[in-house]
C-alpha positions in Angstrom: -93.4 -31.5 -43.1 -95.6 -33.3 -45.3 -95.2 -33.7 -49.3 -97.2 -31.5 -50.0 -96.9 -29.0 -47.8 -92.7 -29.4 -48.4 -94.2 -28.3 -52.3 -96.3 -25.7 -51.3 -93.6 -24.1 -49.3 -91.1 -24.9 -52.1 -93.0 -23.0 -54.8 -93.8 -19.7 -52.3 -90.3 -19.6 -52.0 -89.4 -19.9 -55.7 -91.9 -16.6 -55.9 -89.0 -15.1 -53.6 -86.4 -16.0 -55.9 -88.3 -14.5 -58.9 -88.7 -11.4 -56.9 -85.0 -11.5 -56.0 -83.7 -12.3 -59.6 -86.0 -9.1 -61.2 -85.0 -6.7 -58.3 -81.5 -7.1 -59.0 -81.2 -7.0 -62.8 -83.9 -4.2 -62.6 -82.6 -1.8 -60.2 -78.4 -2.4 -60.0 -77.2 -1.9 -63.8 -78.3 -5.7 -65.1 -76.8 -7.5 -62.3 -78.0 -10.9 -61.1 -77.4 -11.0 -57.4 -78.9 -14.7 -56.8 -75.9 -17.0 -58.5 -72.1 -16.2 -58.8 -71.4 -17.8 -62.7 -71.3 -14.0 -63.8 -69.4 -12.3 -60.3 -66.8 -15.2 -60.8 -66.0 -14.5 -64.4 -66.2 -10.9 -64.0 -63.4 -11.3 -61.3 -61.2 -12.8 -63.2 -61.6 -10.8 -66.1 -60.9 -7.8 -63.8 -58.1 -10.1 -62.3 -56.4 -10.0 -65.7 -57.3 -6.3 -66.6 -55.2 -5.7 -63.3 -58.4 -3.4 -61.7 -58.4 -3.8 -57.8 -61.0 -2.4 -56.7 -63.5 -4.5 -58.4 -61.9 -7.7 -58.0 -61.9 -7.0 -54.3 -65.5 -6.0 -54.5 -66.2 -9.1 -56.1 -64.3 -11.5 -53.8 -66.5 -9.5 -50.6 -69.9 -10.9 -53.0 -68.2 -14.7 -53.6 -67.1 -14.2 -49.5 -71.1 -13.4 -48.4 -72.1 -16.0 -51.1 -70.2 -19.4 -49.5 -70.6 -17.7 -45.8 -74.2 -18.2 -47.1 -73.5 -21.9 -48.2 -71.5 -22.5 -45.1 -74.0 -21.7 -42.3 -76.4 -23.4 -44.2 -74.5 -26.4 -44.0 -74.0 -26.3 -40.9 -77.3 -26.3 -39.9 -78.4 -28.8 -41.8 -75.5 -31.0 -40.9 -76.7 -30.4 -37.1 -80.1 -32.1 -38.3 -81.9 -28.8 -38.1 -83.5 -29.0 -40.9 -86.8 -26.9 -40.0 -84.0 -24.4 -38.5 -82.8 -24.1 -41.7 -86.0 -23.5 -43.7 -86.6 -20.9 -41.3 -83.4 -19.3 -41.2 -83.9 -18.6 -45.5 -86.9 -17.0 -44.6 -85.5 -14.7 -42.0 -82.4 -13.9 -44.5 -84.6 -13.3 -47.1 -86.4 -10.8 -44.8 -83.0 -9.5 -43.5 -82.0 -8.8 -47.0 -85.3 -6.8 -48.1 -84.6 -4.5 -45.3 -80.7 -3.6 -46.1 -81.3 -3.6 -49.8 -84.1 -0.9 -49.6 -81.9 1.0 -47.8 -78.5 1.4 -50.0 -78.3 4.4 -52.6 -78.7 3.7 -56.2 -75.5 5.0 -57.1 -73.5 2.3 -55.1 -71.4 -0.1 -56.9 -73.9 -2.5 -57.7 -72.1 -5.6 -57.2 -71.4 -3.9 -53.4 -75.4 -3.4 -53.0 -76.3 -6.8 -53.7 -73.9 -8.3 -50.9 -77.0 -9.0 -48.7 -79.1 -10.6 -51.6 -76.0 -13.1 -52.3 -75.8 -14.1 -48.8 -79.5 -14.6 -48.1 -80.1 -16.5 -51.2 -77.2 -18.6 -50.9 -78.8 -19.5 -47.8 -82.3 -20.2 -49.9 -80.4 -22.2 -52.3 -79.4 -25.0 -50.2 -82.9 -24.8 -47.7 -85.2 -25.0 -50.4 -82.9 -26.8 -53.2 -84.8 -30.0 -52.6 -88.5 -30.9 -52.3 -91.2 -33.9 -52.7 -87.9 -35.8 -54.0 -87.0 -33.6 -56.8 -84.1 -31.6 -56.8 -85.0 -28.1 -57.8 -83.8 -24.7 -57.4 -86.1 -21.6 -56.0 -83.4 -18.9 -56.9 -83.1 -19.4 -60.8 -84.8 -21.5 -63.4 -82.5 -23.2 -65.9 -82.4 -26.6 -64.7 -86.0 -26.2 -63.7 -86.8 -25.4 -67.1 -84.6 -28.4 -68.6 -86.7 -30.9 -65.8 -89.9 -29.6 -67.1 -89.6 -29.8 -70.3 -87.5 -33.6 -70.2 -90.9 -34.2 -67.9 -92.7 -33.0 -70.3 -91.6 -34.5 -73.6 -91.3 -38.7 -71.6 -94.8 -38.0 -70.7 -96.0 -37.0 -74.4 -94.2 -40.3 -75.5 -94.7 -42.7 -72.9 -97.8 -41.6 -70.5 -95.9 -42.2 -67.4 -97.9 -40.8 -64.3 -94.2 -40.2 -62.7 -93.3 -37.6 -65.3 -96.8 -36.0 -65.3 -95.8 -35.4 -61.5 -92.1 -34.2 -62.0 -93.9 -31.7 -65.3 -96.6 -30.3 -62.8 -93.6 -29.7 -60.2 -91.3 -28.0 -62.1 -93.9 -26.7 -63.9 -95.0 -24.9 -60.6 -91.8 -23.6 -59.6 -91.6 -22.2 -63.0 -94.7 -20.6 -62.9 -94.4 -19.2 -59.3 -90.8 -18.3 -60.0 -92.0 -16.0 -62.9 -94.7 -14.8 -60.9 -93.1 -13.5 -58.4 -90.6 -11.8 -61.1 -93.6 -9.6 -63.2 -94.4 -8.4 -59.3 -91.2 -7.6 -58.5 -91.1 -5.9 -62.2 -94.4 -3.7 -61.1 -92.7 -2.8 -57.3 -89.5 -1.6 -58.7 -91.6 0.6 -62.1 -93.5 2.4 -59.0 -91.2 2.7 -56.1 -87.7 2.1 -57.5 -85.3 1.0 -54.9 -87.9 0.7 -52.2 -89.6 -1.8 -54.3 -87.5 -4.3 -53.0 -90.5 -3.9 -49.9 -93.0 -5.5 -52.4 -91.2 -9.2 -51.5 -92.0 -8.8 -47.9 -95.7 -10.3 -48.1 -94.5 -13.2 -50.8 -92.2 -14.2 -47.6 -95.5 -14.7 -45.7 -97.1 -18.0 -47.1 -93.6 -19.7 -46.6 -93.9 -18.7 -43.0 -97.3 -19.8 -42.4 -96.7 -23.1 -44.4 -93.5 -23.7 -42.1 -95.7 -23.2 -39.2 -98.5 -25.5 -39.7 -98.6 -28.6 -38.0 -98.6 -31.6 -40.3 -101.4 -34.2 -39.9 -99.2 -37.2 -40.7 -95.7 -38.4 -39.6 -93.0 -35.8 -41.3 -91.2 -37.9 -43.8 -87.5 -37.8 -43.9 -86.5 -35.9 -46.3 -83.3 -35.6 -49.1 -82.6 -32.2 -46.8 -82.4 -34.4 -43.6 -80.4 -37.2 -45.6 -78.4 -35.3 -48.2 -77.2 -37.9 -50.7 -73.4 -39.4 -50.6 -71.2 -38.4 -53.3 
């Protein structure tokens, strides 16, 4: 996959994430189903209030999260790396069709388990792209790279940081995108909005399945850095 195609399918996919991020918060009591800061402090507040039942509902959401990570891992470090972009797609897909199926009044932490596997899995596919590490699932760091990007290129006019600005930028903008329509699908159709994300998984498909024009360039996906 080419640079830019590697971008194009990077920013679809942060659309996803927006979608993702809104669905949950919107439709399961405030809950963000596409990290695990909150679920892990919650468990160990629960842990020390001595209630069970949610700590063990929130060890099944941190066990679907790193079973995410894990075959993810795994397929990358089998050098699958197209496998892998695929396989967040197909999660993603997976997920829409279990979450538009589980009752509103289930714990909410227990209806998300299929959004914190699948976009575990999106995490570490789509973490990287056109040499920039940068998340499709959430937007903090993105928001920190853009501005940094933003602010050396005010001072200093370097064409390098008016690329990194314009990348983030992008995700950003996608990101938040795909959040106000996720925001519209779930005011109309409530839980079965979750079906409004299934056509924003269709660009990331079609950009995975166009044949580049150029060599593929190795990637940070197919060469993960050493730490």
């Amino acid at each position: 996959m080419d640079l830019h195609q590697e971008t194009r399918a990077h920013h679809a996919m942060a659309a996803v994430g927006g979608f993702f991020g809104v669905y949950a918060l919107l439709t399961r009591g405030g809950t963000f189903g596409s990290s695990e800061t909150s679920n892990l402090i919650y468990l160990v507040v629960s842990g020390l209030d001595g209630t069970w039942g949610p700590v063990l509902v929130r060890l099944g959401a941190t066990a679907c999260y790193i079973a995410g990570i894990v075959l993810a891992v795994l397929l990358r470090r089998a050098g699958k790396t197209a496998l892998l972009r695929w396989a967040a797609v197909g999660a993603d897909l997976s997920a829409c069709l279990a979450l538009a199926r589980i009752p509103a009044e289930t714990d909410p932490i227990l209806a998300l388990y299929p959004m914190f596997l699948a976009t575990a899995v999106q995490w570490v596919a789509y973490s990287q792209a056109a040499g920039y590490n940068c998340a499709t699932i959430f937007s903090t760091n993105n928001l920190r790279q853009f501005t940094e990007g933003a602010t050396e290129y005010l001072c200093g006019h370097d064409p390098e940081q008016l690329r990194k600005l314009r990348f983030y930028g992008g995700t950003l903008l996608c990101f938040h995108l795909g959040a106000a329509w996720g925001w519209w699908c779930v005011g109309r159709w409530s839980i079965p909005g979750i079906y409004g994300c299934l056509p924003l998984l269709i660009p990331p498909a079609v950009f995975l399945s166009l044949k580049t024009r150029r060599p593929a360039l190795t990637g940070p996906l197919d060469n993960p850095p050493k730490t």
